[in-house]
Each structure stands twice: as C-alpha cells, then as structure tokens.
PyMOL CGO cylinders between C-alpha atoms (Angstrom):
from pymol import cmd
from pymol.cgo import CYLINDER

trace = [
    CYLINDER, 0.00, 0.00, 0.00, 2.80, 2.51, 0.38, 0.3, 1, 1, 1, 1, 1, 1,
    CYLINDER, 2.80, 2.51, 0.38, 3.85, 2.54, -2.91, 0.3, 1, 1, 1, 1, 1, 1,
    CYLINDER, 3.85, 2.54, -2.91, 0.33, 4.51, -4.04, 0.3, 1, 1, 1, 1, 1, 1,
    CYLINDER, 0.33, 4.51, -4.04, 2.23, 7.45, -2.78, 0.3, 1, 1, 1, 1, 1, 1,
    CYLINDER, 2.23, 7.45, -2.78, 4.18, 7.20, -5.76, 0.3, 1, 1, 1, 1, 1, 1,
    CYLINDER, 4.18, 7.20, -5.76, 7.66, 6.78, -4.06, 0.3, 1, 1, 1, 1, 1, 1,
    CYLINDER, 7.66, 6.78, -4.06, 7.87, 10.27, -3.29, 0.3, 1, 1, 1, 1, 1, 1,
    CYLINDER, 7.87, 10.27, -3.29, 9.34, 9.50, 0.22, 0.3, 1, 1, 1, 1, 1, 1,
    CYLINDER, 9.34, 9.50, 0.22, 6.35, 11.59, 2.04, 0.3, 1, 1, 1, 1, 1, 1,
    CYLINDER, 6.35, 11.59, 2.04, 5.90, 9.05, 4.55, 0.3, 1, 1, 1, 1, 1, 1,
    CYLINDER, 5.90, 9.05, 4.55, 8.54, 6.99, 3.84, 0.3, 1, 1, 1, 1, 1, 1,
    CYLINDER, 8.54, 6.99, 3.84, 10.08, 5.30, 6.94, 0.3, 1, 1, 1, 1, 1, 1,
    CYLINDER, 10.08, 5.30, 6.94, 6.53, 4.42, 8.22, 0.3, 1, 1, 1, 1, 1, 1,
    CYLINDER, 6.53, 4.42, 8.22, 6.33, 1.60, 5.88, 0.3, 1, 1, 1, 1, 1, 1,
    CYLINDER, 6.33, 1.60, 5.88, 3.34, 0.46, 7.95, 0.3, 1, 1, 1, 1, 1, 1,
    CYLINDER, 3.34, 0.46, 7.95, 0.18, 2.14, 6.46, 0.3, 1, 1, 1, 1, 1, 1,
    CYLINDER, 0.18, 2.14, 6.46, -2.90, -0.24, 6.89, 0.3, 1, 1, 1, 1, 1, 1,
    CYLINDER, -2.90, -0.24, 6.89, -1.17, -2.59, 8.93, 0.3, 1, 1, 1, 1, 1, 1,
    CYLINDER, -1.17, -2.59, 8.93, -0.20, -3.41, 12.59, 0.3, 1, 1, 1, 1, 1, 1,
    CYLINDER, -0.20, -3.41, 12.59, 0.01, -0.19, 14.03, 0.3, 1, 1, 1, 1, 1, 1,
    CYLINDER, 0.01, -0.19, 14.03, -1.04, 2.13, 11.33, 0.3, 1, 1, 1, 1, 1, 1,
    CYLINDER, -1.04, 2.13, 11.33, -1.65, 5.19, 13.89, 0.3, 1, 1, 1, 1, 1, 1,
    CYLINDER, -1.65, 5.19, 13.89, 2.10, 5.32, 13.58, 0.3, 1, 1, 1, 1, 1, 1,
    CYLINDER, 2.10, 5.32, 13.58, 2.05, 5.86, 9.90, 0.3, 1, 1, 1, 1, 1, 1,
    CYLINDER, 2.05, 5.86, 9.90, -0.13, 8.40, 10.17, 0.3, 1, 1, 1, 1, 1, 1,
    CYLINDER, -0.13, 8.40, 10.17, 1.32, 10.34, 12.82, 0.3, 1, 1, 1, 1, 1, 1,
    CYLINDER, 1.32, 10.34, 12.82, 4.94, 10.44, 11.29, 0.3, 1, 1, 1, 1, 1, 1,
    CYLINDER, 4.94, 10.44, 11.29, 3.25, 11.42, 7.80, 0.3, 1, 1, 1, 1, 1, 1,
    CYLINDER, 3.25, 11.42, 7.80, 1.22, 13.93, 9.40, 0.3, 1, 1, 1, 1, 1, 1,
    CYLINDER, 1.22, 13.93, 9.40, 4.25, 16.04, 11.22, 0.3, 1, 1, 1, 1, 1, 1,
    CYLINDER, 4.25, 16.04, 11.22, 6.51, 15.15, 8.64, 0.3, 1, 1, 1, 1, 1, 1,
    CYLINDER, 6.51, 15.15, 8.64, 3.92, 17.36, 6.28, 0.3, 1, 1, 1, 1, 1, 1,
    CYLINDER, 3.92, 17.36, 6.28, 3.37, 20.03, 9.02, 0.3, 1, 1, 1, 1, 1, 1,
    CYLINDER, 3.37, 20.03, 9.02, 6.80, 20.60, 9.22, 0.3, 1, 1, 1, 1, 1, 1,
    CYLINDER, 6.80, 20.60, 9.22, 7.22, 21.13, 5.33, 0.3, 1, 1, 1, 1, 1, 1,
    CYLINDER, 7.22, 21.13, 5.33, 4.29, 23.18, 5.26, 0.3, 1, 1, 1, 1, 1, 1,
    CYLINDER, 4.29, 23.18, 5.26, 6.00, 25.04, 8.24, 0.3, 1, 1, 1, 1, 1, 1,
    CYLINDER, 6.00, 25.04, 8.24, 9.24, 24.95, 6.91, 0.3, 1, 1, 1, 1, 1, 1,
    CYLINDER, 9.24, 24.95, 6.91, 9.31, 25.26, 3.30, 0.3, 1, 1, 1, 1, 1, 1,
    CYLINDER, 9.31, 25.26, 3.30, 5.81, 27.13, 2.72, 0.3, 1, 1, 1, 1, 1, 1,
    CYLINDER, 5.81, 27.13, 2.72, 5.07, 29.68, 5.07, 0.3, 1, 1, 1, 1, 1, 1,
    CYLINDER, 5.07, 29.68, 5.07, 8.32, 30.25, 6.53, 0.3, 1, 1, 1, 1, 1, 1,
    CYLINDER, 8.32, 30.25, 6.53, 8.41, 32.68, 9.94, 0.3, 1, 1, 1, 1, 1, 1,
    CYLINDER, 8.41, 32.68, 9.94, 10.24, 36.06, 9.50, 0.3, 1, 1, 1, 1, 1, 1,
    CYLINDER, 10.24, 36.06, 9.50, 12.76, 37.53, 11.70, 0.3, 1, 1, 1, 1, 1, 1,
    CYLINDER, 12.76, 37.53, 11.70, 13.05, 39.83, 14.32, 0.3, 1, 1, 1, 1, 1, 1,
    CYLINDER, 13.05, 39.83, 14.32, 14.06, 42.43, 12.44, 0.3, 1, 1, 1, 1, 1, 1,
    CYLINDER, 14.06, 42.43, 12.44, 11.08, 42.28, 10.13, 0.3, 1, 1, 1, 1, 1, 1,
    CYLINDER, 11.08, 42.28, 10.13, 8.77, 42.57, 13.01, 0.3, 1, 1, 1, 1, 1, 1,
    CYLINDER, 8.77, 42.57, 13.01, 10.28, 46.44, 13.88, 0.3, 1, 1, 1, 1, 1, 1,
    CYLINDER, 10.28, 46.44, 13.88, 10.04, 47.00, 10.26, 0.3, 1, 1, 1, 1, 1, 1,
    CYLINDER, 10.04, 47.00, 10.26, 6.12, 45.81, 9.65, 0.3, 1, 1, 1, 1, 1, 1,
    CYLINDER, 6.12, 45.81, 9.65, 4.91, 47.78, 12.84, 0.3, 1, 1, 1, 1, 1, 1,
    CYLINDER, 4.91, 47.78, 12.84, 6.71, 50.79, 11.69, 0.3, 1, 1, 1, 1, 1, 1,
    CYLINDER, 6.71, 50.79, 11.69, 4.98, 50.41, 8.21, 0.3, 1, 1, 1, 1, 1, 1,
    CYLINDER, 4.98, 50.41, 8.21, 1.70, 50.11, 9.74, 0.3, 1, 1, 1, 1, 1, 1,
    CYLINDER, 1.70, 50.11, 9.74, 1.81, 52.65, 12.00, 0.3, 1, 1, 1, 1, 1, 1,
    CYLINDER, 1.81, 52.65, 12.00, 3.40, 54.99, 9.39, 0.3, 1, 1, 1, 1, 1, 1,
    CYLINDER, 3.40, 54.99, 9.39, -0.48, 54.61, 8.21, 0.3, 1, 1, 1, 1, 1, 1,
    CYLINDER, -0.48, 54.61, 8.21, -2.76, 55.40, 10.92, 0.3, 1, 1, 1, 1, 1, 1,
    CYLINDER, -2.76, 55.40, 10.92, -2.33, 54.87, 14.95, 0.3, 1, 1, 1, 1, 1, 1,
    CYLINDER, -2.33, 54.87, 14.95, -2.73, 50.90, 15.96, 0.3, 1, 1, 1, 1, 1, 1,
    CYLINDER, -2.73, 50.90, 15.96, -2.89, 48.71, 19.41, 0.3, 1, 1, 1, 1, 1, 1,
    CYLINDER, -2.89, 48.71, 19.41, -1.12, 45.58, 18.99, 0.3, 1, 1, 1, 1, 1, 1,
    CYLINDER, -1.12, 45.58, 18.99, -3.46, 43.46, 18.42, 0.3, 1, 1, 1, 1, 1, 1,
    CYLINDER, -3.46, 43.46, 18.42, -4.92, 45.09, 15.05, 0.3, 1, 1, 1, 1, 1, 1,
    CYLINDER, -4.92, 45.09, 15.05, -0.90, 45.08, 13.94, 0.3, 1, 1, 1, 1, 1, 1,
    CYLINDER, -0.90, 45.08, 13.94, -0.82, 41.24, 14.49, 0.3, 1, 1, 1, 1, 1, 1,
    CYLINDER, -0.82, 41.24, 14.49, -4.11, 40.72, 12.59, 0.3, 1, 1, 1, 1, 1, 1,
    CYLINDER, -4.11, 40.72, 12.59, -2.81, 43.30, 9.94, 0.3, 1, 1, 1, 1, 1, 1,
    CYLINDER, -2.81, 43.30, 9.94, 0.49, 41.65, 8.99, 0.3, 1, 1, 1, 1, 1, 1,
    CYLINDER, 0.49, 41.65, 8.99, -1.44, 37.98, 8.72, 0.3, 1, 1, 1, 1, 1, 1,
    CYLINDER, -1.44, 37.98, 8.72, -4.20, 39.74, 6.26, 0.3, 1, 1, 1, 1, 1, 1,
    CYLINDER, -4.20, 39.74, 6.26, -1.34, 41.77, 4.26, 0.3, 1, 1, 1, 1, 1, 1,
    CYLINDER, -1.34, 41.77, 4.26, 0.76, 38.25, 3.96, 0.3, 1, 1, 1, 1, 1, 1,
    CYLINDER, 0.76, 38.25, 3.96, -2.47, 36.25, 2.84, 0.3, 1, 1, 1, 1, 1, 1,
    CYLINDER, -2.47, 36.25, 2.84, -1.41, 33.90, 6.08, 0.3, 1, 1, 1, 1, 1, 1,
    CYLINDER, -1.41, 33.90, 6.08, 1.94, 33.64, 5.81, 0.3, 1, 1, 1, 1, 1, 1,
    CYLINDER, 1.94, 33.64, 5.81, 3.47, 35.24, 8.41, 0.3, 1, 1, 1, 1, 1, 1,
    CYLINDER, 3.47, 35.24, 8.41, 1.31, 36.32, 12.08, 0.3, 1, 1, 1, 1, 1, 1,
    CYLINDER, 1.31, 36.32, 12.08, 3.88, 37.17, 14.48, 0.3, 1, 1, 1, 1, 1, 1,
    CYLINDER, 3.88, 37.17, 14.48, 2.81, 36.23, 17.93, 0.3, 1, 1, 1, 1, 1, 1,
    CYLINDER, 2.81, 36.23, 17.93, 2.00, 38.59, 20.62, 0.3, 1, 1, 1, 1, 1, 1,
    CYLINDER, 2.00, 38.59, 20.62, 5.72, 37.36, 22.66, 0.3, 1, 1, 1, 1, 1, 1,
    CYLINDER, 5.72, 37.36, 22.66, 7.23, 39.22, 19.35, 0.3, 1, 1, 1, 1, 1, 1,
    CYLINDER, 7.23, 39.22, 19.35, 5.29, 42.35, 18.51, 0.3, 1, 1, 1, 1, 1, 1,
    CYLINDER, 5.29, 42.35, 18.51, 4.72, 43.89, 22.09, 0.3, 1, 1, 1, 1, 1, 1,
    CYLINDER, 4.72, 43.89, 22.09, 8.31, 43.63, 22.84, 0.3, 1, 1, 1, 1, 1, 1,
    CYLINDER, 8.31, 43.63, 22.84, 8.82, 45.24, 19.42, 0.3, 1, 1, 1, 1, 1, 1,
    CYLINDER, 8.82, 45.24, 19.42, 6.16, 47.90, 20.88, 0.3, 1, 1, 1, 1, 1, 1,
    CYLINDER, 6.16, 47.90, 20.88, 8.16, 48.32, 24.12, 0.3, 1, 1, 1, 1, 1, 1,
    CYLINDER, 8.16, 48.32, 24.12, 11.42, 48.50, 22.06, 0.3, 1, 1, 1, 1, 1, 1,
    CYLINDER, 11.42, 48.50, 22.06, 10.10, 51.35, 19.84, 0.3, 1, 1, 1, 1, 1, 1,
    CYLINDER, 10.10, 51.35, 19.84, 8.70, 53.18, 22.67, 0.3, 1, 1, 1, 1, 1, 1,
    CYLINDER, 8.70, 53.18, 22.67, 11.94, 52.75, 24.27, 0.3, 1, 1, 1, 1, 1, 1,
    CYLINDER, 11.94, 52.75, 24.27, 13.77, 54.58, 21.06, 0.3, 1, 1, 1, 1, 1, 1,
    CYLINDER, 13.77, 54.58, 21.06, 11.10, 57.11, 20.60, 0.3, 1, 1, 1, 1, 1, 1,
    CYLINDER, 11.10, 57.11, 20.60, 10.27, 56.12, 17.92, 0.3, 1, 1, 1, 1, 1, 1,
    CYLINDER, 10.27, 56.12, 17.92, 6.27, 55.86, 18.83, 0.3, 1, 1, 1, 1, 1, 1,
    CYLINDER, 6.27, 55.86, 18.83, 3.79, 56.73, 21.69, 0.3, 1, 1, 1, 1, 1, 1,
    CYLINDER, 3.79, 56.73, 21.69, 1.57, 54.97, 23.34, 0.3, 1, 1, 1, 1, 1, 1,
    CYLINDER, 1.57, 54.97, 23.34, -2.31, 55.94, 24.78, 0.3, 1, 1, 1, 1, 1, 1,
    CYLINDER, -2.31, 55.94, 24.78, -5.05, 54.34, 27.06, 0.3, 1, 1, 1, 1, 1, 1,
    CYLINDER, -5.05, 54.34, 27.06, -7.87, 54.71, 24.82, 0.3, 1, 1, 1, 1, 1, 1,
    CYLINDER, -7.87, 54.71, 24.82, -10.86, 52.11, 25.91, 0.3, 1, 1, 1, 1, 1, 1,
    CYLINDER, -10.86, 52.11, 25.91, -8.65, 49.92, 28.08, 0.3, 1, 1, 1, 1, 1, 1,
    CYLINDER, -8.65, 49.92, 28.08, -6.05, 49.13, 25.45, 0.3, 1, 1, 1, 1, 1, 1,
    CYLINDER, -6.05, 49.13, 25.45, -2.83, 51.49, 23.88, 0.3, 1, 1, 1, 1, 1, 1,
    CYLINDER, -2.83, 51.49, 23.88, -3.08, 52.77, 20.77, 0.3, 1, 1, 1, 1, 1, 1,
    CYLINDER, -3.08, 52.77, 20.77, 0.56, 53.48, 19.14, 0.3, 1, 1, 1, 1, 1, 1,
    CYLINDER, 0.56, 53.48, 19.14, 1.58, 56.41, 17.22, 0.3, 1, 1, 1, 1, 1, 1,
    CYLINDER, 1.58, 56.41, 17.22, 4.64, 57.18, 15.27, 0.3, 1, 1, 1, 1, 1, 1,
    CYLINDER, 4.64, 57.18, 15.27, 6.58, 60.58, 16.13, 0.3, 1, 1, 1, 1, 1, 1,
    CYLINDER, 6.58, 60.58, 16.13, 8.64, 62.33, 14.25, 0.3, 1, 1, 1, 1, 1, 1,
    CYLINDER, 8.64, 62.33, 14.25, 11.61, 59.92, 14.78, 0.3, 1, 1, 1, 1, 1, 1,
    CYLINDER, 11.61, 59.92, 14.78, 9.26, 57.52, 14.05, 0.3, 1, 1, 1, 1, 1, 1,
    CYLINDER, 9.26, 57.52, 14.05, 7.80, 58.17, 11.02, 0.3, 1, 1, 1, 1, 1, 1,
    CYLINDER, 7.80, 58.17, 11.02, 11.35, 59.38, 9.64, 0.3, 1, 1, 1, 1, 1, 1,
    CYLINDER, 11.35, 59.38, 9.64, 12.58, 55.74, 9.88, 0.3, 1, 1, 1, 1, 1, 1,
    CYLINDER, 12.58, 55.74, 9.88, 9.45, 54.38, 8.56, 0.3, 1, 1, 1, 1, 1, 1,
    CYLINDER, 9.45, 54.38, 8.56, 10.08, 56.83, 5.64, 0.3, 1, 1, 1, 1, 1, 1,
    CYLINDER, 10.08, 56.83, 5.64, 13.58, 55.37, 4.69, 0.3, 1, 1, 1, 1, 1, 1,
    CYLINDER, 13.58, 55.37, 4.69, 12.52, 51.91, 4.69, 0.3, 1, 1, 1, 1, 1, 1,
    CYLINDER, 12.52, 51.91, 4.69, 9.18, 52.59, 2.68, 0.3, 1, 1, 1, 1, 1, 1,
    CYLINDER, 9.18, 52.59, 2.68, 10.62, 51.25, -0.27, 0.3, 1, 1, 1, 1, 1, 1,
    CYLINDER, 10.62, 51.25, -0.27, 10.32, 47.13, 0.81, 0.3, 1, 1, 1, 1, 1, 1,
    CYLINDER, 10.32, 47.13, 0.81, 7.40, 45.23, 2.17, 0.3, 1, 1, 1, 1, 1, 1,
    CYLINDER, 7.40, 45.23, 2.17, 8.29, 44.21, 5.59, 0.3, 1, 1, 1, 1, 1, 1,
    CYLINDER, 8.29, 44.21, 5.59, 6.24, 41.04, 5.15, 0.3, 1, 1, 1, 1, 1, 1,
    CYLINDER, 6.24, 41.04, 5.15, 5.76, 38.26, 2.54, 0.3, 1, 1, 1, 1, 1, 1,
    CYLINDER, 5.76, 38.26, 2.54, 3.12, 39.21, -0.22, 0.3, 1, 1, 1, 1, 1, 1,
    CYLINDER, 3.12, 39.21, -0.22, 0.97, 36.57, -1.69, 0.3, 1, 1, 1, 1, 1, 1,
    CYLINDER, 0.97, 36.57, -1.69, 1.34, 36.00, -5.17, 0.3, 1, 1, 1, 1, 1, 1,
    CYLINDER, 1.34, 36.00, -5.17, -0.43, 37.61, -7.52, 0.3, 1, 1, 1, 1, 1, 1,
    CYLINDER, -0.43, 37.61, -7.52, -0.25, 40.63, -5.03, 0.3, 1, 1, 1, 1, 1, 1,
    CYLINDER, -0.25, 40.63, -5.03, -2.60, 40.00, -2.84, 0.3, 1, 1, 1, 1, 1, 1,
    CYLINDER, -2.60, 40.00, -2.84, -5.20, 41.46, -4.27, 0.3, 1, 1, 1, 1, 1, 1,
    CYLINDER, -5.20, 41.46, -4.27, -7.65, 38.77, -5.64, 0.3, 1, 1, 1, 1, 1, 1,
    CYLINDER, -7.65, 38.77, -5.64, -6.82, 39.55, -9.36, 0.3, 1, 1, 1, 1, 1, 1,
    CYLINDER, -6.82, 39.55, -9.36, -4.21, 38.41, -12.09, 0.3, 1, 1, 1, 1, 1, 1,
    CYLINDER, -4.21, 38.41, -12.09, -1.35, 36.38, -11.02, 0.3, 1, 1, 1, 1, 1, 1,
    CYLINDER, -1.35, 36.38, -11.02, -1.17, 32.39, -10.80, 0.3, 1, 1, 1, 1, 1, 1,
    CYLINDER, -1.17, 32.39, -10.80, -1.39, 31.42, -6.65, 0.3, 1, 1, 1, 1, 1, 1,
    CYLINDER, -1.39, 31.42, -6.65, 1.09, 28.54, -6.21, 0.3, 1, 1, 1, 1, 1, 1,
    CYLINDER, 1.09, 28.54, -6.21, -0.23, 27.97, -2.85, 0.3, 1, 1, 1, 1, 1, 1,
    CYLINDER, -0.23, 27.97, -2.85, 2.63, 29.16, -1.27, 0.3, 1, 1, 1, 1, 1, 1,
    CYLINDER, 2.63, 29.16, -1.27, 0.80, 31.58, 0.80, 0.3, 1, 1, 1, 1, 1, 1,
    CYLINDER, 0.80, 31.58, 0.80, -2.62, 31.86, 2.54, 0.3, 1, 1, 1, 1, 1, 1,
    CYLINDER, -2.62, 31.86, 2.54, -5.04, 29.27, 2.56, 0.3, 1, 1, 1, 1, 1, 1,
    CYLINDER, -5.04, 29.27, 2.56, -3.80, 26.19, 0.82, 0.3, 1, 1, 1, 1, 1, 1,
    CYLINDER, -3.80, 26.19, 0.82, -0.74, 25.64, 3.83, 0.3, 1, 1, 1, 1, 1, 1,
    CYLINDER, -0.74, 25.64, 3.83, -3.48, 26.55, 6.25, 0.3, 1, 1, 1, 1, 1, 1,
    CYLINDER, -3.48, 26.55, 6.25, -5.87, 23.76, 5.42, 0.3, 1, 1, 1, 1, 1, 1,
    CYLINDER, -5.87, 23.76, 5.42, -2.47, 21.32, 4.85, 0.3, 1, 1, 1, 1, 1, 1,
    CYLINDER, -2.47, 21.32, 4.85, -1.37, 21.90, 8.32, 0.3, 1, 1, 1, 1, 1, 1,
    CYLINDER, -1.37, 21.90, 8.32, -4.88, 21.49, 9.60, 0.3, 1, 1, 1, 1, 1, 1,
    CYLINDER, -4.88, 21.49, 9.60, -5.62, 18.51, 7.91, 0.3, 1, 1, 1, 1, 1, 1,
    CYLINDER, -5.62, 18.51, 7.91, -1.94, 16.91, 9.39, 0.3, 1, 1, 1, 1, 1, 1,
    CYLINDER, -1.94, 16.91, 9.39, -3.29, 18.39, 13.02, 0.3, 1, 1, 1, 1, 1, 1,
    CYLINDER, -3.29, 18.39, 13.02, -6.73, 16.59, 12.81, 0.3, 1, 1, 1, 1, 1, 1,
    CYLINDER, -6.73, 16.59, 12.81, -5.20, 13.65, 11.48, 0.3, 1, 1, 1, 1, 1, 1,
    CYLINDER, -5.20, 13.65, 11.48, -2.36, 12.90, 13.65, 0.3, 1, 1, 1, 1, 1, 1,
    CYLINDER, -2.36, 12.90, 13.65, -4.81, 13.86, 16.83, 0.3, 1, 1, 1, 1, 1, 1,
    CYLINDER, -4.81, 13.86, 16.83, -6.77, 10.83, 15.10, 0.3, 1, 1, 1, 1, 1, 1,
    CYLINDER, -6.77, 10.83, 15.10, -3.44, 8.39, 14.95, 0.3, 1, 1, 1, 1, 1, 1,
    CYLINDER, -3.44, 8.39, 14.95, -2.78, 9.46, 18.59, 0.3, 1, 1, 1, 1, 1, 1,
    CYLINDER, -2.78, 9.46, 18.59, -5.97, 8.66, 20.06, 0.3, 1, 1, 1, 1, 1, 1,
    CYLINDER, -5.97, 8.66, 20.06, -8.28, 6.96, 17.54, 0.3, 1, 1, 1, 1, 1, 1,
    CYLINDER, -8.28, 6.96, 17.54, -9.66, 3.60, 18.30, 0.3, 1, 1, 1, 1, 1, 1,
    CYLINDER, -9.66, 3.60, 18.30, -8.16, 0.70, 15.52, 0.3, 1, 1, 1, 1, 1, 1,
    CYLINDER, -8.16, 0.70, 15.52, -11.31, 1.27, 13.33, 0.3, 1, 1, 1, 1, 1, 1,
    CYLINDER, -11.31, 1.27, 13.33, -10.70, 5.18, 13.32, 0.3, 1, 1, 1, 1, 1, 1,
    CYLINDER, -10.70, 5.18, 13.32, -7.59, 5.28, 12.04, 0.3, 1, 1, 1, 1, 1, 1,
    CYLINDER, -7.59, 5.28, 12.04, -8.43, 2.83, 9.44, 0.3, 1, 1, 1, 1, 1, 1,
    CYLINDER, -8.43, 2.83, 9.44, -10.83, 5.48, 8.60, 0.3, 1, 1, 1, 1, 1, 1,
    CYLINDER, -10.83, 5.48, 8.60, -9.01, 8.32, 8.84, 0.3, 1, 1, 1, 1, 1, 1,
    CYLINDER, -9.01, 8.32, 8.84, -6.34, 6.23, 6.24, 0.3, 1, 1, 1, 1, 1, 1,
    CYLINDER, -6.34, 6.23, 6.24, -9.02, 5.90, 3.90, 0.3, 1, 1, 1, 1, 1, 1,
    CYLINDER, -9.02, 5.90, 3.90, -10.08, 9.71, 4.11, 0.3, 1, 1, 1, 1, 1, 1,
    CYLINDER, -10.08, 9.71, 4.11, -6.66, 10.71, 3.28, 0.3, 1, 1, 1, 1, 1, 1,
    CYLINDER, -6.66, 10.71, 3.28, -6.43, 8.75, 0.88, 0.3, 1, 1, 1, 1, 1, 1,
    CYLINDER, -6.43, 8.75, 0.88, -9.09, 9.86, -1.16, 0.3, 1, 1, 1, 1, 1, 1,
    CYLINDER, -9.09, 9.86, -1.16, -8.16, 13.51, -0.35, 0.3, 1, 1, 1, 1, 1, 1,
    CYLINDER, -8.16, 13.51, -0.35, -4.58, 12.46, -2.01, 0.3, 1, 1, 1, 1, 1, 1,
    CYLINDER, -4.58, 12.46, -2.01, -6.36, 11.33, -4.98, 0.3, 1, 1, 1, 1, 1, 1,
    CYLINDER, -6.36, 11.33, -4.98, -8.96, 14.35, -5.13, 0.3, 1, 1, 1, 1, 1, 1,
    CYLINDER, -8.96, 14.35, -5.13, -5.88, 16.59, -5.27, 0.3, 1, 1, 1, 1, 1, 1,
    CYLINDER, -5.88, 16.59, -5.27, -3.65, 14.90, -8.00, 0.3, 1, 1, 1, 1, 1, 1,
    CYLINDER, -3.65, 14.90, -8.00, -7.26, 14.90, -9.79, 0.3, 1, 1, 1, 1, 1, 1,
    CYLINDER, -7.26, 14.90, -9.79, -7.71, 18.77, -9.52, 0.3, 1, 1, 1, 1, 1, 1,
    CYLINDER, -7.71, 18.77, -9.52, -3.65, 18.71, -11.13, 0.3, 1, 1, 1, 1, 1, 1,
    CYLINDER, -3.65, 18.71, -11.13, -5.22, 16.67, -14.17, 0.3, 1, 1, 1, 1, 1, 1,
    CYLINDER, -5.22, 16.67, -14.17, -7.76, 18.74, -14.83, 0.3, 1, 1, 1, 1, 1, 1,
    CYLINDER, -7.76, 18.74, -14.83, -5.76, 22.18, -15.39, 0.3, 1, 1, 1, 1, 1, 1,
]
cmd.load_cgo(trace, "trace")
C-alpha cells in the first residue's frame, strides 16, 4: 500500500500504512507534512522584520497591537502572524527609542509614530516588511502557487486533525481516517489533471 504514494518518500520510513500499528504511519506522515508546510511554505520572518512591519503600519494610521498582528497575517495572505511574545516587545522597544507613543484609549494602547518615528518608517518605505501573496494580494491576475494563505493553512490542519486521530483513535478510526486521506490524495492529484 505505500507505494500509491508514488515513491515520493512523504511518509517513507513508516512503511506500515494499513497494517499493525497504522496510527504510527499516520502520525509520522502527518508532522513530517506540518513541518514542510511550516518549513518550506510559510516560513516565519525575523526579528528584524517585526520592527520593520509595525513601523509600516503605524506609518499609516495609529494601531494597538493586536490590530498590527491581525494586519500583517491579512497583508501576507497567512503567511506570516507574528505572535504577541514578538510584537509587544517590538512595541516596548520602539517606545523605548522614541520612535512611537503609546495611549489608554478604551482599556487598550493605541501606538503612534513621532517624528523619529515616522522618519525611519520613511527610509525603509521602499520594501514590504512582510511576505506578499502572489499575484499581489489582491484577488486579481497572477497564478497562486499555494505558497501563501489558505492552501498551507488547510495542509497543516488537515496533518493536526489527522495525527490527533493516529494518537488517540480507536483501531477502526484510524483505518478510517487512512481511507479519508487517501481519497483527499487522490482528489488533489485529480484537480492537477484537470488544469
């Protein structure tokens, strides 16, 4: 059974699909596509990059941190959402530098750029501090390769529900789950024939 996944190696190791403990199977398949999806696909930025997105967004209009974490994921069509442990210390940083303000305004703070602030923002205005889906990003022309946005999404999902299956997943459930992904396999090459 291993060789319907046309030698490709995705898997490969397991060599147990379908039989004796096929939970196994699944679960090393399953992280060893998360982790090219994470890896290869939507790779994380840097620190660096975090300074220079929040900087670009506040060079538009005042933010709270929150709204700049949810901006950066939009403007990247998924690819990149910096956690919280990255952008408020990037917030705190900036403050630090004077580079922006902060207000209470409704129980959160609101950043603004001052001068300083939007004077570095100015001399970096040229690059996108994030990764732009292709096509731009805009819904339009351009060919998405799935290399941004929702295609990785649902692939890391699917690995998530799946190896939660081969973890705790009675015999029968597993065989089920096999069969699922099997057909999903097959669904997808069968989308590639039709184009």
């Amino acid at each position: 059974m291993s060789d319907s996944y046309g030698g490709s190696g995705f898997g490969s190791g397991s060599g147990n699909w379908g039989r004796g403990n096929p939970g196994q199977g699944i679960w090393d398949a399953m992280e060893q596509l998360r982790g090219m999806f994470e890896q290869k696909v939507a790779p994380r930025m840097g620190k660096g990059d975090v300074r220079a997105a929040v900087l670009a967004l506040l060079a538009e209009k005042p933010m709270h941190g929150y709204q700049i974490i949810n901006e950066i994921a939009e403007r990247s069509g998924g690819a990149w959402k910096p956690s919280a442990g990255s952008v408020y210390p990037t917030l705190q940083l900036l403050a630090d530098e004077g580079l922006i303000t902060a207000e209470e305004e409704g129980g959160r703070k609101t950043y603004t750029l001052t001068d300083a602030g939007k004077a570095e923002a100015e001399a970096s205005a040229d690059r996108t501090p994030w990764p732009t889906p292709p096509g731009g990003g805009g819904g339009g022309g351009g060919r998405d390769f799935g290399m941004s946005g929702a295609l990785p999404k649902a692939g890391i999902e699917l690995a998530q529900a799946a190896a939660q299956v081969g973890r705790s997943g009675t015999p029968e459930q597993v065989k089920e789950a096999v069969e699922v992904l099997e057909d999903a396999r097959r669904r997808l090459y069968s989308i590639l024939a039709q184009g």
